[in-house]
C-alpha atoms as one frame of an Amber mdcrd trajectory, in Angstrom:
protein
 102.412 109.291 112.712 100.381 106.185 112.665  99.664 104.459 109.315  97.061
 102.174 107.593  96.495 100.006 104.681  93.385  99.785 103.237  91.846  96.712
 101.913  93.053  98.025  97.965  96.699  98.289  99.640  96.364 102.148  99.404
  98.236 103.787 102.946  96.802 106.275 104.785  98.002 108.364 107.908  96.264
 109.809 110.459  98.117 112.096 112.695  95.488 111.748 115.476  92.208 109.083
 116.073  89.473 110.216 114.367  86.907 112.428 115.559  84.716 113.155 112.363
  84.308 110.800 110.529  82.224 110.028 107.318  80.818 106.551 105.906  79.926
 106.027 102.641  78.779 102.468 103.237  75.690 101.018 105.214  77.166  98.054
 106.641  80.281  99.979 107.702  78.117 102.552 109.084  76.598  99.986 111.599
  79.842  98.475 111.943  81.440 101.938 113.220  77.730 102.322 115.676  78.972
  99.125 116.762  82.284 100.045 117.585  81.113 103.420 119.340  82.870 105.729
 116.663  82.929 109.338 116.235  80.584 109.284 112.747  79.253 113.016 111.792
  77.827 112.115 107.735  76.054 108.990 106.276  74.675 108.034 103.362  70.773
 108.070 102.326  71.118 104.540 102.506  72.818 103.433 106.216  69.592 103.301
 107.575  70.915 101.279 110.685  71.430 102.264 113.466  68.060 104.035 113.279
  69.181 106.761 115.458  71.523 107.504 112.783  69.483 107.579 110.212  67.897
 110.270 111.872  69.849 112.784 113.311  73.332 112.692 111.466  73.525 114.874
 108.093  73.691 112.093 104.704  75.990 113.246 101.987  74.333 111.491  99.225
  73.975 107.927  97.961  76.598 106.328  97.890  77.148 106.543  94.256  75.754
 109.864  94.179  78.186 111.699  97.148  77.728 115.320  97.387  81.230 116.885
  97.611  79.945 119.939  98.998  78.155 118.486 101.811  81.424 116.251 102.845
  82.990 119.401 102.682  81.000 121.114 105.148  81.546 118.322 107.898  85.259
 118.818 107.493  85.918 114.760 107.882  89.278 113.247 109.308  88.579 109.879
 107.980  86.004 108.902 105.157  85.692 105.287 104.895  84.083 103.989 101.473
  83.720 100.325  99.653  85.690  99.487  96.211  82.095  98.527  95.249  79.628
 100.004  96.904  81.047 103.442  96.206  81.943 105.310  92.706  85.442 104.968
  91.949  85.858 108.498  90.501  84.267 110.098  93.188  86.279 108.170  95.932
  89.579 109.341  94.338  88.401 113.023  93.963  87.925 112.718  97.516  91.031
 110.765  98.201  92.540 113.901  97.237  91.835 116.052  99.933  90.743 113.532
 102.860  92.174 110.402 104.580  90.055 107.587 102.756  90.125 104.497 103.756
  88.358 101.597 101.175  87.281  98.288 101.756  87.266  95.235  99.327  84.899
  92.438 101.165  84.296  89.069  98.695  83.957  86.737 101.393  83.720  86.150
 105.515  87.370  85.951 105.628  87.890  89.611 104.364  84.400  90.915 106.305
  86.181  89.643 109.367  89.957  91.362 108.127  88.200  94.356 107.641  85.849
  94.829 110.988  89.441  94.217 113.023  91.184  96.843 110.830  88.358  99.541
 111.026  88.365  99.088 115.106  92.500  99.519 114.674  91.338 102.431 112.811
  89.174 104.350 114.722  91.160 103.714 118.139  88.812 100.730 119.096  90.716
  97.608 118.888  89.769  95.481 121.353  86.381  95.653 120.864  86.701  95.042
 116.860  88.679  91.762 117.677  86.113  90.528 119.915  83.181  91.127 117.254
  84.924  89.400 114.727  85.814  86.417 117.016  82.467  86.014 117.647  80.784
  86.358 114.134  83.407  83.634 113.248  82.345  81.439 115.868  79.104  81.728
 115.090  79.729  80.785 111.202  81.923  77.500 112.379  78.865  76.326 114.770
  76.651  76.627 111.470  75.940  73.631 110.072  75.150  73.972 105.849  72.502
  71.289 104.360  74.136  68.020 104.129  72.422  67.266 100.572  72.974  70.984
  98.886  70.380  72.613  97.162  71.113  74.239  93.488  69.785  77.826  93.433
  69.334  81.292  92.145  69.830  84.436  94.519  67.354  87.128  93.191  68.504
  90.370  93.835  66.841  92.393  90.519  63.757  91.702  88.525  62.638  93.820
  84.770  65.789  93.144  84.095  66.015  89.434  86.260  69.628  89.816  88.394
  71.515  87.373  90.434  74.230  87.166  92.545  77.400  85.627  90.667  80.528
  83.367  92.453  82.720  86.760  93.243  80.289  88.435  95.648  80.161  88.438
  99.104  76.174  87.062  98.847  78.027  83.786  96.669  80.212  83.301 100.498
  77.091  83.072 102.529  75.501  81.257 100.156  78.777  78.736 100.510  78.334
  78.737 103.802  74.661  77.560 104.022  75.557  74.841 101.682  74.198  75.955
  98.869  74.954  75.393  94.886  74.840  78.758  93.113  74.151  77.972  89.939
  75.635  81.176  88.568  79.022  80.362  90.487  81.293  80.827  87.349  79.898
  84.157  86.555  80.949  87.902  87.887  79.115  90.571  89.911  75.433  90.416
  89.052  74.448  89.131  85.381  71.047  89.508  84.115  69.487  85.843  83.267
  66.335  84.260  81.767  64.291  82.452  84.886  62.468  80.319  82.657  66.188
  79.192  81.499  67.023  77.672  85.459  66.218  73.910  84.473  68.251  72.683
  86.865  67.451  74.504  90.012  65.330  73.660  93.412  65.371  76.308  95.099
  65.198  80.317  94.496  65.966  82.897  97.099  64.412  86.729  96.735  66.519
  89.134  98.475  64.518  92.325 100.132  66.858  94.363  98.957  68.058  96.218
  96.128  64.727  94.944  94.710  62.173  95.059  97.145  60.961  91.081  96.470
  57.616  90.727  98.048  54.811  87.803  99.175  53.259  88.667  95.181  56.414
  87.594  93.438  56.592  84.054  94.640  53.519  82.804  92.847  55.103  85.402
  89.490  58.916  82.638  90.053  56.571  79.429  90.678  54.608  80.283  87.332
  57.877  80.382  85.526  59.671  77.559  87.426  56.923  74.854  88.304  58.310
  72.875  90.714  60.878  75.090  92.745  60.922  76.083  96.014  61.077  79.810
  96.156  61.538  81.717  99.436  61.825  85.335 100.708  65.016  86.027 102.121
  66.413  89.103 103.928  69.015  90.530 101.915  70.983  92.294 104.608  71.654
  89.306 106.035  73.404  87.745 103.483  75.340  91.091 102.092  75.654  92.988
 105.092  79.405  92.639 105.690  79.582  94.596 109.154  78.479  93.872 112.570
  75.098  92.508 111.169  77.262  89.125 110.607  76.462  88.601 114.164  72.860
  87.503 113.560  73.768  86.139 110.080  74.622  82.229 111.682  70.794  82.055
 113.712  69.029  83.350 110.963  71.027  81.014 108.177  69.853  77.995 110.750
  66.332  78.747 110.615  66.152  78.956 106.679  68.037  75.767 106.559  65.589
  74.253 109.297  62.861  75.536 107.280  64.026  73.826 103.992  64.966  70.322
 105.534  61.312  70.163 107.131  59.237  72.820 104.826  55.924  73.712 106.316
């Protein structure tokens, strides 16, 4: 029977390609839309594809996973994140289901990870050829040639930014940016009025919803900086979303090298 290793080296085996399957992450969710899988439970929070969102059954959040309602969709594969998802619940699962977890830091394991899903799910060919082209798209991009030092707001009450382990510290990379919390893990909690040394801040949409009212609240505390909404999917969306990732990247650059 075939075999596969996840992204945490854990094997599973599936004696036959996957017909119900459940996804406990929302970029994996579009990913597996993408891919044309056979996906019968989502989370409260894969709200792409829209269709989706609307007619399949959600198990939970996905840190809050109802076992019950898994239960009741009778899964063959459940595919979950190492960080997106609870640990403890993913195991209790692991138990009784094929689960198959991801560990995404960077572009390089996004893209190992879309070609082993599509291996997964019986859809190969046209895994490879998404990945192909969300790389090509990232080597066309062209980061700023004088790098701006900045903060990635992704939490405010208390203030949260992304640190140099995450997948949003990549992107960031790859726009030619500075993080300024690049020797720090995950998400620390920071003082704004404490970013001396930065030009430029970046509010995610999501978790926190940043809005137009915050960027005069950052200005008042950073006089000076150049703060800008940014759409948080974009740069921690890890699935088939990559493919608009490179245009969108441009026009923020574009926007900061000739600033309205």
């Amino acid at each position: 029977m075939p075999s596969f290793t996840d992204q945490l080296g854990r094997t599973i085996i599936l004696d036959h390609p996957p017909l119900r399957i459940i996804s406990l992450v929302p970029s994996q969710t579009e990913l597996l839309y993408h891919l044309g899988a056979n996906v019968v439970g989502i989370t409260k929070f894969c709200v792409h594809p829209a269709a989706w969102f609307r007619a399949l059954p959600r198990v939970g959040g996905t840190k809050d996973i109802h076992q019950a309602k898994i239960a009741a969709l009778h899964p063959d594969l459940i595919i979950a994140n190492k960080e997106e998802n609870d640990r403890h619940q993913i195991e209790a699962l692991a138990v009784q289901y094929p689960v198959w977890v991801s560990d995404v830091h960077n572009l390089t394991d996004a893209l190992a990870m879309i070609r082993s899903v599509g291996e997964l799910v019986g859809k190969p060919q046209k895994a490879h050829a998404l990945a192909a082209s969300i790389e090509k798209g990232f080597n066309e991009l062209k980061p700023l040639t004088h790098p701006l030092r900045i903060a990635y707001f992704i939490w405010r009450n208390p203030w949260m930014t992304a640190g140099g382990d995450t997948f949003i510290h990549d992107m960031l990379q790859c726009c030619g940016f500075i993080n300024l919390f690049s020797t720090q893990s995950r998400y620390p909690t920071f003082d704004p009025a404490a970013l001396t040394n930065c030009d430029l801040v970046l509010l995610s949409s999501e978790p926190y919803p940043f809005r137009d009212k915050h960027i005069a609240e950052i200005q008042n505390l950073l006089p000076g900086v150049i703060v800008r909404l940014v759409d948080g999917e974009l740069f921690s969306w890890y699935g088939s979303r990559l493919l608009q990732a490179p245009l969108y990247f441009r026009h923020l650059l574009a926007g900061l090298a000739s600033p309205s």
